[in-house]
KELO-937433 format. One record per residue (C-alpha): residue in one letter; x, y, z. Coordinates in pm, 1 decimal, m for minus. Each point is the difference from the previous one (the first is absolute). Example, Ala and Ser with C-alpha at 12.3 -4.5 7.8 and 13.67 -1.06 7.14 Angstrom:
gunu X Y Z
A 1230.0 m450.0 780.0
S 137.0 344.0 m66.0
//
This chain:
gunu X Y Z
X 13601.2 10381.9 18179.2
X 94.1 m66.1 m377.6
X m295.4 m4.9 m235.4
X 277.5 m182.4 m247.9
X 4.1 m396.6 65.2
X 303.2 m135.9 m199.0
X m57.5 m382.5 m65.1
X 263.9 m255.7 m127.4
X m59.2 m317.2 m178.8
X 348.7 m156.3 m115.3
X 118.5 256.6 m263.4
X m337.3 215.6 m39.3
X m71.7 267.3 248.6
X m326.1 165.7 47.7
X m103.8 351.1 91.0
X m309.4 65.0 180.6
X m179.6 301.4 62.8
X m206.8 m32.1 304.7
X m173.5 252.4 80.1
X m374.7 m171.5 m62.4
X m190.6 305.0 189.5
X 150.9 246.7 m322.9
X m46.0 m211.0 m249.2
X 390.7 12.0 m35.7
X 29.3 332.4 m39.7
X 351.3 122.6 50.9
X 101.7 277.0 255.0
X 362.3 167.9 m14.6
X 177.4 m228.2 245.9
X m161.1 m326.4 m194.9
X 160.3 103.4 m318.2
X 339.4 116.4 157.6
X m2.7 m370.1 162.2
X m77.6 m161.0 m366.7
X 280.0 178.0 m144.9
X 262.5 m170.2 290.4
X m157.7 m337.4 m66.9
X 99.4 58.7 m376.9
X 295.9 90.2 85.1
X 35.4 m296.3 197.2
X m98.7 m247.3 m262.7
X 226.6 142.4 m233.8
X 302.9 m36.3 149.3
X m107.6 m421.2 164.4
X 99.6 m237.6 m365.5
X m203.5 m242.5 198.2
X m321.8 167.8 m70.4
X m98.9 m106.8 m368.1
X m331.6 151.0 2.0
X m211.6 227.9 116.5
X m405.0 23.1 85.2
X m154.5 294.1 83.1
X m392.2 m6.3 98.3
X m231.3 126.7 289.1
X m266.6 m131.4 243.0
X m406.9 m28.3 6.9
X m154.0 215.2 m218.0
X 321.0 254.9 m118.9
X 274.8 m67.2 m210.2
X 124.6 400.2 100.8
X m264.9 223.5 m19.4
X 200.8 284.0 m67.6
X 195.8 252.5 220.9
X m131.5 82.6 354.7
X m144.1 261.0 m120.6
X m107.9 167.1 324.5
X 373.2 54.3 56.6
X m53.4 258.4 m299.9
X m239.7 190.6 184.5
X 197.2 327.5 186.7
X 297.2 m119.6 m138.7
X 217.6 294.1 m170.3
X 117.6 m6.1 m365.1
X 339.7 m133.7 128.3
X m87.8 m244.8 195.8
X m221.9 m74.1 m286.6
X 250.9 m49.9 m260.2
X 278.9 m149.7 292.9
X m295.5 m299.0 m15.9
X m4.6 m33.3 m377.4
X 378.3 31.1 m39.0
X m9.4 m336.2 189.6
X m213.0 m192.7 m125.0
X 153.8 90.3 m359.2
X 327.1 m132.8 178.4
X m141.6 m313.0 102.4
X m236.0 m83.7 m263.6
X 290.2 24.9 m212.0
X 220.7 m212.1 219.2
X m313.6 m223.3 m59.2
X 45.2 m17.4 m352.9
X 335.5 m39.4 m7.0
X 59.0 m276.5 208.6
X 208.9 m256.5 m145.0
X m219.2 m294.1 93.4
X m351.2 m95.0 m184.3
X m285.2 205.6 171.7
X m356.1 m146.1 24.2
X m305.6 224.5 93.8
X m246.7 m222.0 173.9
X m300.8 205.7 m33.2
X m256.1 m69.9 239.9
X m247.1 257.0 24.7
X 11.6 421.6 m21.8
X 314.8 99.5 m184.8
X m98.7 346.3 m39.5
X 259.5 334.6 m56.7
X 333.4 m118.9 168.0
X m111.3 m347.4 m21.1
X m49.1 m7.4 m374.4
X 339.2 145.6 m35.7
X 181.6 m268.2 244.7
X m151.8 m274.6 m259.2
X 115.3 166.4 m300.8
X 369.4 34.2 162.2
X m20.8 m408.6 15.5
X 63.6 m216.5 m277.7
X m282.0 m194.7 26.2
X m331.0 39.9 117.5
X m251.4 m271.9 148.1
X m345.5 125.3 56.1
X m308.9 m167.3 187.0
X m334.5 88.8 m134.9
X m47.5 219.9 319.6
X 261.0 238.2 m152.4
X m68.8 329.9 m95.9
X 257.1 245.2 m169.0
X m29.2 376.4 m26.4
X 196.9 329.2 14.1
X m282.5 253.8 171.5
X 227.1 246.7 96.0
X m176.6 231.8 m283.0
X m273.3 m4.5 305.1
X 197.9 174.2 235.7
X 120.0 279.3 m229.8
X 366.1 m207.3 m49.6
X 154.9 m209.2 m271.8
X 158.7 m317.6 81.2
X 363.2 65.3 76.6
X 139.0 m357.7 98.3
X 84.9 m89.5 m384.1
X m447.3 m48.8 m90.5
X 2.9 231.4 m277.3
X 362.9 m160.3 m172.1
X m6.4 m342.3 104.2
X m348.6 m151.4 m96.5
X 3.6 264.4 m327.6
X 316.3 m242.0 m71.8
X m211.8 m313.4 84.7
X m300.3 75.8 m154.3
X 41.9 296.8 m217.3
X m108.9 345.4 45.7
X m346.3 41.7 m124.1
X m153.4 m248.4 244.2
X 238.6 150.7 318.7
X m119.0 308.6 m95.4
X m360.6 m104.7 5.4
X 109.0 m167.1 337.4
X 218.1 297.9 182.5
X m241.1 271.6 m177.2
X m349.5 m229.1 144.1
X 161.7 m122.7 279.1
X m226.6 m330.2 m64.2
X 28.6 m319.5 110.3
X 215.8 m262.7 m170.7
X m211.2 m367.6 54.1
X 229.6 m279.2 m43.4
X m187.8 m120.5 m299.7
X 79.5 295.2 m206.8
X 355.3 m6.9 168.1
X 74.0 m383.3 m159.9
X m147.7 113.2 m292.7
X 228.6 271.0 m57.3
X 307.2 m201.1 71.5
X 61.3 164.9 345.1
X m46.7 m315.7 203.9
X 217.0 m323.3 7.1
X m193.7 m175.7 202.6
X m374.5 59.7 70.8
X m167.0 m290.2 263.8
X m205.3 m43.2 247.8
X 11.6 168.6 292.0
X 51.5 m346.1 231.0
X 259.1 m85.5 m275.4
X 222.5 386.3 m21.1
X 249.3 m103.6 292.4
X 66.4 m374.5 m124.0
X 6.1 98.4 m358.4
X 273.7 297.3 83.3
X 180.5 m232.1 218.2
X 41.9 m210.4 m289.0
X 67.5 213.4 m270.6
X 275.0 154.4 238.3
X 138.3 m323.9 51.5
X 15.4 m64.2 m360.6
X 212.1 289.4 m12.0
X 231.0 m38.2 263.2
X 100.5 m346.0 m148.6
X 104.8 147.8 m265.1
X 434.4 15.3 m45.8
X m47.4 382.5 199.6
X 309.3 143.1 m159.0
X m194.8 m51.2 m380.3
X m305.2 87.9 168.3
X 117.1 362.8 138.0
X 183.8 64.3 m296.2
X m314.6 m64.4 m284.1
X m201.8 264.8 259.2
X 290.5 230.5 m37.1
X 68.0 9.9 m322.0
X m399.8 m12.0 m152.1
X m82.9 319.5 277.3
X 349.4 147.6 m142.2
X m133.1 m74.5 m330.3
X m316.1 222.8 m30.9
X 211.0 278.7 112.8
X 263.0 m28.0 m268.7
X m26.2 m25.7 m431.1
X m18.5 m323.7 m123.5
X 396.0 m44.1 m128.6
X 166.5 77.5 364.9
X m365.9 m226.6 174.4
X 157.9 m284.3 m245.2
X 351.6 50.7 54.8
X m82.1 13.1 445.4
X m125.3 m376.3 m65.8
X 274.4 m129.4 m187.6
X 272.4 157.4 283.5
X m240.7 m169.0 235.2
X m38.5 m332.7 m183.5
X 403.8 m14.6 33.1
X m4.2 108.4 377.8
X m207.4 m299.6 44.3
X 176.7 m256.0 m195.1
X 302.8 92.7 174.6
X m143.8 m26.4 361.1
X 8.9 m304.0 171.6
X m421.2 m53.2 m31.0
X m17.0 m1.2 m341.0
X 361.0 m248.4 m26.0
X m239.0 m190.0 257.9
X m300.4 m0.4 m235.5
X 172.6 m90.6 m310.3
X 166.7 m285.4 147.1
X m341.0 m173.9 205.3
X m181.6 68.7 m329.8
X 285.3 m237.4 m204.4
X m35.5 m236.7 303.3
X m356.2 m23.1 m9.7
X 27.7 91.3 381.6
X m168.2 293.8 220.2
X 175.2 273.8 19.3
X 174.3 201.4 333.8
X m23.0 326.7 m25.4
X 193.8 194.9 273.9
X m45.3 400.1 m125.2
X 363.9 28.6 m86.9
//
């Protein structure tokens, strides 16, 4: 039986970890089945955005960590191999990713959120990167991801403590989008989702491209990505579309193409 329950409403499509009795926590074959559900929404144009959250009490919790226990350095590194793979494929997908954080998102959990673009937290969420604990280091993009949200001396304090991240001090350090109620997190992700997936998706998928491209590249070739993708977009039929409904005063249609 799946512990992944894939949801659709119109163009949005939701991820859901269910696996209550774990708090979420993901074992090998959980994250190998995330990774073909990526690859799934990558390749359907009628999914236009993405929600990723958990159930009861855990966001993920982590790795299944008793599937550490005996195992040998191989089969060790075989487990963090993939999950770099499909954390990645995580962060890379071309659609708009929302984290709806619900409870524990601890280790593995933290690191799924930070792979999303945005992130919508109850005020039951907590946020840490323990692994210090065990002897380990995060290895699922912790240490370089949130030091490039957040800067390095706090994720230092956090991956060097291991210490829990309230949502409080998460809003207040510009980590959060989003931070509501708990009886409000799945309404007010819905929505935000939805706000996204209106959008024309072939603009949409290209500003995510090019501002993640961006912070990887010097400022002249980040400026000079835009402007070749500012004149894909004119060119395309959506933006001909946008132009035109705008000079009408009429709604646009926006087909992806």
């Amino acid at each position: 039986m799946s512990n992944l329950v894939i949801e659709r409403d119109g163009a949005v499509l939701t991820i859901r970890i269910d696996r209550e009795e774990a708090l979420g926590a993901l074992s090998a074959a959980m994250v190998a089945e995330l990774g073909e559900r990526l690859r799934a929404v990558r390749a359907d144009g009628t999914v236009r955005a993405v929600v990723l959250t958990g159930t009861g009490r855990g966001f993920i919790a982590g790795a299944d960590i008793g599937e550490y226990d005996g195992a040998s350095a191989a089969e060790f590194d075989a487990y963090q191999r993939l999950s770099r793979s499909v954390f990645d494929e995580l962060a890379a997908l071309p659609q708009p990713t929302v984290a709806a954080v619900n409870g524990y998102a601890f280790g593995g959990g933290f690191e799924v959120a930070l792979c999303c673009d945005f992130i919508v937290a109850s005020e039951r969420a907590r946020f840490a990167l323990p692994e210090v604990k065990l002897g380990l280091i995060p290895g699922g993009g912790g240490t370089q991801r949130l030091a490039r949200a957040l800067g390095t001396r706090l994720t230092k304090e956090l991956v060097l403590t291991g210490r829990t991240l309230h949502p409080d001090e998460a809003d207040r350090r510009g980590l959060l989008t989003r931070l509501v109620p708990a009886d409000q997190l799945a309404t007010t992700a819905a929505q935000f989702a939805g706000q996204l997936a209106a959008g024309a998706p072939l603009a949409v998928r290209e500003a995510k491209r090019v501002i993640d491209d961006g912070i990887r590249q010097d400022l002249d070739a980040a400026l000079t990505a835009e402007q070749a993708a500012l004149a894909r977009l004119y060119a395309s039929a959506d933006g001909r579309e946008g132009i035109a409904a705008f000079v009408a005063k009429r709604t646009a249609t926006f087909t992806g193409r």
